[in-house]
LUMSE-774637 format. One record per residue (C-alpha): x, y, z. Coordinates in steps of 0.05 Angstrom, whole numbers, plus 32768, in hexadecimal, padded with zeros to 4 digits. Example, Ala and Ser with C-alpha at 12.3 -4.5 7.8 and 13.67 -1.06 7.14 Angstrom:
2
+------+------+------+
:   px :   py :   pz :
+------+------+------+
: 80F6 : 7FA6 : 809C :
: 8111 : 7FEB : 808F :
+------+------+------+
END
This chain:
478
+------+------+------+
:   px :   py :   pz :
+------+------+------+
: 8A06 : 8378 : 8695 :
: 89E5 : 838F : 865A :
: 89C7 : 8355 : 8635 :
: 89E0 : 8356 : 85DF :
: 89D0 : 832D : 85A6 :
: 89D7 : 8338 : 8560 :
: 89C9 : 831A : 8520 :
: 89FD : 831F : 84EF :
: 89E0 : 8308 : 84A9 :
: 8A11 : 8305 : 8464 :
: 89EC : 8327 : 8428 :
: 89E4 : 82ED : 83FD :
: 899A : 82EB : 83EA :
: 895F : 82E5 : 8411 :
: 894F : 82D5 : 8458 :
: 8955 : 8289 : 8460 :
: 892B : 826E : 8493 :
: 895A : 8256 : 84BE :
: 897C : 829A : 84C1 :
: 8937 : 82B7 : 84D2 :
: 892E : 8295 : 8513 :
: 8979 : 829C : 8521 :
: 896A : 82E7 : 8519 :
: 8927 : 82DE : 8547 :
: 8942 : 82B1 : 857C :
: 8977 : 82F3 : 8587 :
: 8947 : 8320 : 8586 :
: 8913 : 82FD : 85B8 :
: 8953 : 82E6 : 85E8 :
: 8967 : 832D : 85E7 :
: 892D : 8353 : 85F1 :
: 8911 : 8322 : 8625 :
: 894E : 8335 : 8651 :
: 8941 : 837E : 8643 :
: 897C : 8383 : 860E :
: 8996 : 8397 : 85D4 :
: 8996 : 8376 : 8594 :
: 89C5 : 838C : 8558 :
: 89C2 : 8380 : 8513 :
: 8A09 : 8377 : 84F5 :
: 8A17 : 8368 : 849F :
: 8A54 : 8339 : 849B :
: 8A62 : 833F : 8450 :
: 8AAE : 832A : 8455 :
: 8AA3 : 82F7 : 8425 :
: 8A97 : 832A : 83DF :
: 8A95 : 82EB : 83AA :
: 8A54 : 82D9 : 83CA :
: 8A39 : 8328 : 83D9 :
: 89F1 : 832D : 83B7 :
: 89DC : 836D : 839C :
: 89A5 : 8386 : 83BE :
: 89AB : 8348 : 83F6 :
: 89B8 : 837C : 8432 :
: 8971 : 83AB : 841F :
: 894D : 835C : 841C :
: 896A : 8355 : 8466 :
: 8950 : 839B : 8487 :
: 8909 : 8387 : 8462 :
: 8906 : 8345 : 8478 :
: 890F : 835A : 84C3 :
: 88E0 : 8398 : 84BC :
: 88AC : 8367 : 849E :
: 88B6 : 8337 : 84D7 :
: 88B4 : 836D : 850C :
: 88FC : 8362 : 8529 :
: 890F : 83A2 : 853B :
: 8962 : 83AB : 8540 :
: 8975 : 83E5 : 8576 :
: 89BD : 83ED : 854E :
: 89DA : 83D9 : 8505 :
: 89F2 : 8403 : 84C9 :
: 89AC : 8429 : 84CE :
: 89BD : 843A : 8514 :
: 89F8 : 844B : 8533 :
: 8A01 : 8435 : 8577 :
: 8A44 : 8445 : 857E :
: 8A65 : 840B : 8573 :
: 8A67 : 840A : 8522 :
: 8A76 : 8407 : 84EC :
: 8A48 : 83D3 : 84E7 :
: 8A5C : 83BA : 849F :
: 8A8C : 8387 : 84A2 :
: 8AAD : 83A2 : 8461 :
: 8AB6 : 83E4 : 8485 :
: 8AD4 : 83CC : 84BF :
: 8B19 : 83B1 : 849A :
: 8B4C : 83DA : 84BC :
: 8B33 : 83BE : 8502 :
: 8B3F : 8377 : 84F4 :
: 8B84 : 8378 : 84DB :
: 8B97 : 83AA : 851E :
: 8B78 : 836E : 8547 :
: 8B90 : 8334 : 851E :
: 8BDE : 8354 : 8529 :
: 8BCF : 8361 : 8577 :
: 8BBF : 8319 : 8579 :
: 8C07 : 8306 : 8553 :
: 8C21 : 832F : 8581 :
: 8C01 : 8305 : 85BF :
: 8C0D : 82C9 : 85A2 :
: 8BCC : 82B1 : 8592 :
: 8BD6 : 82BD : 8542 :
: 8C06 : 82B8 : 850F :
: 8C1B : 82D1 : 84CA :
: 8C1E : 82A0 : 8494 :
: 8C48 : 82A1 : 8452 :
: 8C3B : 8261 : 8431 :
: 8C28 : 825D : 83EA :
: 8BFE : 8230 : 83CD :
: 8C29 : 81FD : 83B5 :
: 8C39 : 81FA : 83FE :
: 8BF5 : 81EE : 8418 :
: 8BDD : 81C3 : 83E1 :
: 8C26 : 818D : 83F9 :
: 8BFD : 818C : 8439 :
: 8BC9 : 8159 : 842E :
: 8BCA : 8112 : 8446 :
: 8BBB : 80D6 : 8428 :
: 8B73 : 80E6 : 8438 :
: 8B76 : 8128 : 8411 :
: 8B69 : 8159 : 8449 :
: 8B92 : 818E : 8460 :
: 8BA5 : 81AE : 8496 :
: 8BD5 : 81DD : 84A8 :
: 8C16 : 81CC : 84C5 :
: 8C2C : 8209 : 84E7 :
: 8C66 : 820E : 84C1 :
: 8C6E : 8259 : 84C1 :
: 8C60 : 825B : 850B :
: 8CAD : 824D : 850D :
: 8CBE : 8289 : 84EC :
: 8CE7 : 82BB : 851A :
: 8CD9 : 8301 : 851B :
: 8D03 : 831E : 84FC :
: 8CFA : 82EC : 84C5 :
: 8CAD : 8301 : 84BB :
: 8CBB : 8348 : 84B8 :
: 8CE9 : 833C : 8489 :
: 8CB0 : 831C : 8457 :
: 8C81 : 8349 : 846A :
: 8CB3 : 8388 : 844E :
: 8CC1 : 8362 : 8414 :
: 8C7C : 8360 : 83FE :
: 8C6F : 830E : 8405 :
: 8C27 : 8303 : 840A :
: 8C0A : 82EE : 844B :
: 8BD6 : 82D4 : 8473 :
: 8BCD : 82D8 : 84B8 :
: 8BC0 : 828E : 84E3 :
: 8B9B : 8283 : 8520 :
: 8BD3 : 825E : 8549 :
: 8BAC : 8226 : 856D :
: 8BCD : 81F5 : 85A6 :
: 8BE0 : 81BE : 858F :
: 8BCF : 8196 : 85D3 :
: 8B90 : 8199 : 8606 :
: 8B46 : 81A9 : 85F4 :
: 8B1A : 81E1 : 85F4 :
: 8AE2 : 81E4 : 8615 :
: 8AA1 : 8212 : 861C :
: 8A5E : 8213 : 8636 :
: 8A2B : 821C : 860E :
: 89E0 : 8228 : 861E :
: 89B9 : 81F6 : 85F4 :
: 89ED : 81C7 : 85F2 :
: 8A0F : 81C7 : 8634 :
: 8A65 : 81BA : 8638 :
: 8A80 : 81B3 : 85F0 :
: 8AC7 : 819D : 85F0 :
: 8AF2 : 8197 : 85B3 :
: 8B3D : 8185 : 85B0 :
: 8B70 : 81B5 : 8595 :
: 8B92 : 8187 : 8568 :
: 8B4C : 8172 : 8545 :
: 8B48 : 81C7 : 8531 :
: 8B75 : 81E9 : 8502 :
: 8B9A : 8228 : 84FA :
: 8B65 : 824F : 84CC :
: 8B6E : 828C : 84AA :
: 8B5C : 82C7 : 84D3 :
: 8B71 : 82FD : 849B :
: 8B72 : 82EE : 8452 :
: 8BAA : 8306 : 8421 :
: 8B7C : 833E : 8402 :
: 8B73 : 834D : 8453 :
: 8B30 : 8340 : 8461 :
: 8B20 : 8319 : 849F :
: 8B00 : 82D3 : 8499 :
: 8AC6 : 82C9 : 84BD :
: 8AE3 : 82A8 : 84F6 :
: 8B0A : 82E5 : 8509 :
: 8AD8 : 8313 : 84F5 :
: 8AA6 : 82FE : 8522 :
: 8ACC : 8300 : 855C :
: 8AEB : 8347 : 8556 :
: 8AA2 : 835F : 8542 :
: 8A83 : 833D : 857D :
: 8AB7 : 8359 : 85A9 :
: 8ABB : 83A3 : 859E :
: 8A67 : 8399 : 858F :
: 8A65 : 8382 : 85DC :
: 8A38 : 8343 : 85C7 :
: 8A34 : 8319 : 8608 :
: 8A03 : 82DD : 85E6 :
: 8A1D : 82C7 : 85A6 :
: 89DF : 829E : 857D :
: 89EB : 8275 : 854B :
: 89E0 : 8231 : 8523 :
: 89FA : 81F9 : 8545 :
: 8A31 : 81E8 : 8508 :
: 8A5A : 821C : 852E :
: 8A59 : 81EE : 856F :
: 8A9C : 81CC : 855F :
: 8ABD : 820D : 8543 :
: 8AAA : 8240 : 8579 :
: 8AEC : 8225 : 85AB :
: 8B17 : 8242 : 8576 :
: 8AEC : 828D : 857C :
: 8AF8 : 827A : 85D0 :
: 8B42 : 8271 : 85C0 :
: 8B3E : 82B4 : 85A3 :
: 8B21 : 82DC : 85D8 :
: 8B4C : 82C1 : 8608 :
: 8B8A : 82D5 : 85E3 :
: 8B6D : 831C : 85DF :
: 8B5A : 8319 : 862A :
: 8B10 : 8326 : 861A :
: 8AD9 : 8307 : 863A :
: 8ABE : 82C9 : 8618 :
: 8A74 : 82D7 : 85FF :
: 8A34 : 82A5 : 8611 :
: 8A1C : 8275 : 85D3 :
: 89E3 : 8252 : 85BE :
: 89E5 : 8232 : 858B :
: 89A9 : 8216 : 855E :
: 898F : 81D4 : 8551 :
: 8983 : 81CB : 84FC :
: 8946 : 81DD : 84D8 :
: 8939 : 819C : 84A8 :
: 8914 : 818D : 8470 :
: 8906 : 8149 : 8482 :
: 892D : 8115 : 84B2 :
: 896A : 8116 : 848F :
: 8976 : 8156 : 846B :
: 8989 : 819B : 848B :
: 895A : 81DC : 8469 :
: 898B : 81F8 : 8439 :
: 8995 : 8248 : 8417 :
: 89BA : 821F : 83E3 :
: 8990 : 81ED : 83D8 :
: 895C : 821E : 83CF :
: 8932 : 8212 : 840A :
: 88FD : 823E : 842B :
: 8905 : 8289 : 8433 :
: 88DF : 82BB : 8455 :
: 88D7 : 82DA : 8410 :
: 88BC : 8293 : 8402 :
: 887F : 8290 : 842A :
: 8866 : 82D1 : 8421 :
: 885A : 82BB : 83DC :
: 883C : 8284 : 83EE :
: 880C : 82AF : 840C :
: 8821 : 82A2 : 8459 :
: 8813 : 82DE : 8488 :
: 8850 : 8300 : 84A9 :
: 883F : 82EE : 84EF :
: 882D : 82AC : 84E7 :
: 8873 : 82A4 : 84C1 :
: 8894 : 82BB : 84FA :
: 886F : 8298 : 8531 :
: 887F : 8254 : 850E :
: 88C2 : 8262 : 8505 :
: 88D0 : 8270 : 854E :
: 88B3 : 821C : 855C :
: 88E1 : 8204 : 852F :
: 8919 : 81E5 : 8564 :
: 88F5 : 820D : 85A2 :
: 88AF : 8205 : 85C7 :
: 888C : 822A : 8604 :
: 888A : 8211 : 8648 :
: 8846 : 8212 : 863D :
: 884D : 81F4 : 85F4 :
: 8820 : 822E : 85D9 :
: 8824 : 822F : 858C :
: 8801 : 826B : 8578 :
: 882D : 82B0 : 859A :
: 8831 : 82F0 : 8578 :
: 887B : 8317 : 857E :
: 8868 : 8330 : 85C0 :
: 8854 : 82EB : 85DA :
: 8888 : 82CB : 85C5 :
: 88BC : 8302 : 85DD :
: 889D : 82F6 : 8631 :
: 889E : 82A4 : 8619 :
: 88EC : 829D : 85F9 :
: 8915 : 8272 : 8620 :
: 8950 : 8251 : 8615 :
: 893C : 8211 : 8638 :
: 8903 : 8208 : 8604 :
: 8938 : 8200 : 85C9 :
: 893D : 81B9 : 85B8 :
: 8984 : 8194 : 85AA :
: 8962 : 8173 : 8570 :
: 8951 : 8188 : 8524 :
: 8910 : 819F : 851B :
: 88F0 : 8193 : 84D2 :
: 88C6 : 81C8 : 84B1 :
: 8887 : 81AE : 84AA :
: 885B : 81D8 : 8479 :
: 8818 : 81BB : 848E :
: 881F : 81C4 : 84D1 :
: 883E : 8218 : 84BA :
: 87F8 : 8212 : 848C :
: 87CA : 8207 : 84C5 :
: 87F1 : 823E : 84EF :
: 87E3 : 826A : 84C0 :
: 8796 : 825B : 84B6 :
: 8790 : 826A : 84FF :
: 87B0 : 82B6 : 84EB :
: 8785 : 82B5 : 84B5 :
: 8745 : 82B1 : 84D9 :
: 874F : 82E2 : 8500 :
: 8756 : 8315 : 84C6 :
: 8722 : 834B : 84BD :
: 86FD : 834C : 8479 :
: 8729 : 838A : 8460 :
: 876E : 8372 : 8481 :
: 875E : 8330 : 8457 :
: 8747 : 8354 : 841A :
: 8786 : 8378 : 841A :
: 87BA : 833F : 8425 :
: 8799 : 8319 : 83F7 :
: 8789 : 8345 : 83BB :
: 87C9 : 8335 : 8397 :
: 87AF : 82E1 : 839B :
: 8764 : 82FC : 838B :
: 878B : 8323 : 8348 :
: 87B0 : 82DD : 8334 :
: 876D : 82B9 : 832E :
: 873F : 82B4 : 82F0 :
: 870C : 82DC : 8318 :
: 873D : 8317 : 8326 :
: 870F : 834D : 832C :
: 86CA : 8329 : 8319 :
: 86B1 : 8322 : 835E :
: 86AC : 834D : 839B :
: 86EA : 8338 : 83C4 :
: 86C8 : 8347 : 840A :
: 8694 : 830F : 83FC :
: 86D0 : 82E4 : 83E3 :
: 86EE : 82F8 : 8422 :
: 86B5 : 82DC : 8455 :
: 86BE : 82A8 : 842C :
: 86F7 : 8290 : 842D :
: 871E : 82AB : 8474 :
: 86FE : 826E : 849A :
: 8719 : 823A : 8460 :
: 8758 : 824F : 8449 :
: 879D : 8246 : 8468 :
: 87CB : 8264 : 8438 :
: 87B0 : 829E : 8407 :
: 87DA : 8282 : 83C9 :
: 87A2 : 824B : 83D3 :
: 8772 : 8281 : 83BE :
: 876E : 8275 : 8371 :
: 876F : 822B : 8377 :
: 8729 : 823F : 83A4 :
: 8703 : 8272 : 8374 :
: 8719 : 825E : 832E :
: 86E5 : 8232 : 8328 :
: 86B4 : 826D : 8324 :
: 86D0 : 8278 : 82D8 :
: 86D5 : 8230 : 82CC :
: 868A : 8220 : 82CC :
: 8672 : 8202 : 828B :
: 867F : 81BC : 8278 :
: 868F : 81A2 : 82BB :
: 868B : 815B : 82D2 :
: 8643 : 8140 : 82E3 :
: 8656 : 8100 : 8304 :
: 8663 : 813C : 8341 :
: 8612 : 8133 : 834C :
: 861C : 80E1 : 835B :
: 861E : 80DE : 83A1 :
: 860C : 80A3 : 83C9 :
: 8615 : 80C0 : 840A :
: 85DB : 80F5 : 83FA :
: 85BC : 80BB : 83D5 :
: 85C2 : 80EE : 8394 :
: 85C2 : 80E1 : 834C :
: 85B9 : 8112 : 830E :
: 8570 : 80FF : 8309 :
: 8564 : 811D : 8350 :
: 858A : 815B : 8341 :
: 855E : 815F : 82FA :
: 8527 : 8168 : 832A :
: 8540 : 8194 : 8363 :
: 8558 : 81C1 : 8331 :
: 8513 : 81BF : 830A :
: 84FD : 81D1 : 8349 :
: 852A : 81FE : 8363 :
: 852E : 8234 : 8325 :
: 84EA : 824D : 8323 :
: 84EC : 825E : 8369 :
: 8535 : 8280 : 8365 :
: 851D : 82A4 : 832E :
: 84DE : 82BD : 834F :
: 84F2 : 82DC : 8386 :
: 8514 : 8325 : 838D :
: 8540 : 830C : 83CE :
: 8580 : 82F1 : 83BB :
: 859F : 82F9 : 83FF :
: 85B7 : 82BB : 841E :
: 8581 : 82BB : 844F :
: 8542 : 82BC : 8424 :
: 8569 : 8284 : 83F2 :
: 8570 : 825D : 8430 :
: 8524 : 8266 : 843B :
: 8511 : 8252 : 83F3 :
: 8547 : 820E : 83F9 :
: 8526 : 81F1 : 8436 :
: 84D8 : 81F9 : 8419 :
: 84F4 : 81C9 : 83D7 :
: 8511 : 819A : 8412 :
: 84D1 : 819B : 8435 :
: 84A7 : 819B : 83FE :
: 84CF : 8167 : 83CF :
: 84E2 : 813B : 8407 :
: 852B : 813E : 83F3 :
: 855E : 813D : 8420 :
: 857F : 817E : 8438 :
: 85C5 : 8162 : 841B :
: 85A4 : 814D : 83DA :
: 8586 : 819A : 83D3 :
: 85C8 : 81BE : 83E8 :
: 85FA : 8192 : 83BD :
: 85CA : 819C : 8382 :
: 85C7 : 81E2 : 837E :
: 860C : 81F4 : 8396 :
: 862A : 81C9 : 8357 :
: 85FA : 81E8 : 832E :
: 8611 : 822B : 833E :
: 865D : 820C : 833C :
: 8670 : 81DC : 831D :
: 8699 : 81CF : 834D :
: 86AE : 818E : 8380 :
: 86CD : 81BF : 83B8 :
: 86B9 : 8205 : 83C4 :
: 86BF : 8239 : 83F6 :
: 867C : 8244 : 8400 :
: 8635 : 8222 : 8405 :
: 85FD : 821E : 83D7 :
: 85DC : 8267 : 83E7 :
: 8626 : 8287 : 83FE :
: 863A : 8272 : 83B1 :
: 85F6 : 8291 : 8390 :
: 85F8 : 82D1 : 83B9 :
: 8646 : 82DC : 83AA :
: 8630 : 82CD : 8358 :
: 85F4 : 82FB : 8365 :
: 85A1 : 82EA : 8346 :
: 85B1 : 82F5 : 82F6 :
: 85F6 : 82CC : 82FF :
: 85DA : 8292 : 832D :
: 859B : 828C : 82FC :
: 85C6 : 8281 : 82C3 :
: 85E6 : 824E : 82DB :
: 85C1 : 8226 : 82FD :
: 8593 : 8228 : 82BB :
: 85D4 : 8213 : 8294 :
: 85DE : 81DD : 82D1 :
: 8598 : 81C2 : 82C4 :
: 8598 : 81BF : 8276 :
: 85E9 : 81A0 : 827A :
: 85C4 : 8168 : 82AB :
: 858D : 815F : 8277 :
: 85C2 : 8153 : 823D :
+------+------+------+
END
């Protein structure tokens, strides 16, 4: 048996994380078992449709390197794949399954429905029009009454399933309802929906969150009205955003579209994603697709929640980082080097060497290099420092020191500066923190920065670093 999985996304915005790594785990599952992974749009429900939602959802996947093998974009003989274009299909199944018994048309109006709630306020249907003969339904339907068409649901016994994460999941029938399998404008709810879809689509390994645990026996009662073969499920643990509190799309919580802004590298997004609710055999954290596709397996995925925790996604993606080339980085980061006060002032590739080994999000980028064009007037209590046993007075002198020298020589490469910095150690018995810290404020201004004392004065360059550290000395002097 062909192995299937799909991922069936509703256009309402952008990828929410939790979608993503419902959408991975399917893809991973299925191509680890040498299957097939489809991409389905369930857009029944057109008061939340978002322009522009389903062209965010082929992006998002492109982007994240999960490749579908059928959906709208390609045909694999089992579409349409548009739940809007596939109308005429559910309301044939949903009157086969009248017709078997396992569904029901429904007349009631609302004044009806609304009688039916308890003291408590909830309602649930009474299967009052299950009673109706059939000759008494046809008769509404040619009269025009508007309909909907019920799930009929035993009223005694329990369903149970198996699923794969969870293990047996049994529900009684009376604690489910009849739902509404087609509307009155006849569109399908999603309950129906997904079942006819997942049918005809031959998906044998349904993947989902695990708020459909309780629900999925009434999808099982469905199949086994038809006759079909019940598909496989797991179902997902939660993504939170802390101990108590699910990640949310309408809550605004993290989307993919999200952390690339921040600055967080595509792979590294991915990658962390996949941990959140499953881990390795070998609990390996950092796995590219292809890793991670031979690694996938369902007894790594945890029962529990898993909360998103940004630090730990931050130092992931440092390690991704560091492995960047000087031109792959340069070009990722050029938008972050643009949104900085020293967009274009500085050669990016010596920004670049920089900053790769320090950073572990590029949106950090500004907050790293705007201190180059905030020089002047900067604090001097930044030269009191008792573990270098350093004062102002000391850095006076080093820099008294230090200038003539700089501005002697003709070599402004890091390696000569370096050469020049340990003769005023030697020579002034200072020590080498005292030497270092002195001229790397001078040149900065700065408490943290990306670079030493000679990486800073050969990224300003000789007429640059002289100014400033004359400005430096002069500030210290008052």
């Amino acid at each position: 048996m062909e192995i299937r999985t799909r991922f069936a996304p509703s256009p309402t915005g952008f990828m929410h994380v939790g979608n993503l790594r419902t959408c991975l785990y399917g893809y991973l599952f299925a191509k680890k078992n040498n299957g097939k992974f489809i991409l389905r749009i369930e857009d029944t429900d057109q008061e939340r449709y978002v322009e522009g939602a389903v062209e965010t959802i082929y992006k998002t996947l492109q982007k994240a390197g999960i490749v579908h093998d059928e959906g709208p974009d390609k045909d694999g003989g089992v579409g349409p794949y548009i739940q809007s274009e596939r109308k005429a299909i559910y309301l044939e199944y949903a009157k086969k399954l009248v017709e078997l018994g396992g569904a029901y048309y429904c007349f009631c109006d609302k004044d009806r429905l609304d009688s039916l709630a308890g003291e408590n306020g909830i309602k649930k249907y009474d299967k009052h029009c299950l009673k109706l003969t059939k000759a008494e339904v046809q008769a509404k339907l040619d009269n025009g009454i508007p309909y909907v068409i019920r799930q009929n649901i035993p009223k005694e016994g329990v369903s149970s399933y198996l699923d794969m994460v969870f293990g047996e999941i049994s529900v009684p029938n009376c604690d489910m309802e009849d739902g509404i399998l087609i509307k009155s404008d006849g569109m399908p709810t999603y309950n129906f929906a997904n079942v006819v879809d997942d049918h005809l689509m031959k998906i044998t390994h349904v993947i989902r969150g695990m708020e459909y645990l309780s629900s999925t026996p009434k999808y099982n009662l469905m199949y086994d009205a038809f006759g079909w073969e019940r598909p496989q499920y797991m179902h997902l643990p939660p993504i939170m955003r802390d101990a108590t509190h699910k990640l949310s799309k309408r809550h605004g919580d993290a989307n993919f579209e999200d952390f690339l802004e921040k600055g967080y590298l595509v792979p590294a997004i991915v990658n962390y994603i996949a941990l959140l609710g499953w881990a390795p055999s070998d609990n390996k954290e950092k796995m590219s697709m292809s890793e991670l596709m031979e690694a996938f397996d369902v007894k790594g995925i945890s029962k529990s929640g898993s909360i998103l925790d940004e630090a730990k996604m931050k130092w992931l993606n440092s390690q991704y980082i560091k492995e960047l080339s000087v031109d792959e980085f340069v070009k990722l980061a050029k938008p972050f080097f643009e949104q900085s006060k020293t967009a274009g002032k500085y050669d990016y590739n010596k920004l670049a060497v920089l900053l790769i080994p320090r950073l572990e999000i590029l949106s950090d980028i500004p907050g790293k290099i705007d201190f180059l064009e905030e020089f002047e007037g900067y604090d001097l209590e930044l030269y009191e420092n008792k573990k270098n046993k350093m004062d102002k007075q000391i850095a006076i002198e080093i820099l008294e020191k230090s200038i003539p020298l700089f501005e002697d020589t003709s070599d402004f490469s890091e390696e000569n500066l370096q050469n020049i910095i340990a003769n005023i150690i030697e020579q002034g018995g200072y020590k080498k923190g005292q030497v270092f810290l002195t001229i790397r404020l001078a040149l900065t201004g700065a408490q943290m920065t990306p670079g030493g004392a000679t990486e800073m004065a050969d990224l300003l360059g000789k007429a640059e670093s002289m100014r400033r550290l004359k400005y430096s000395l002069n500030y210290l002097k008052g």
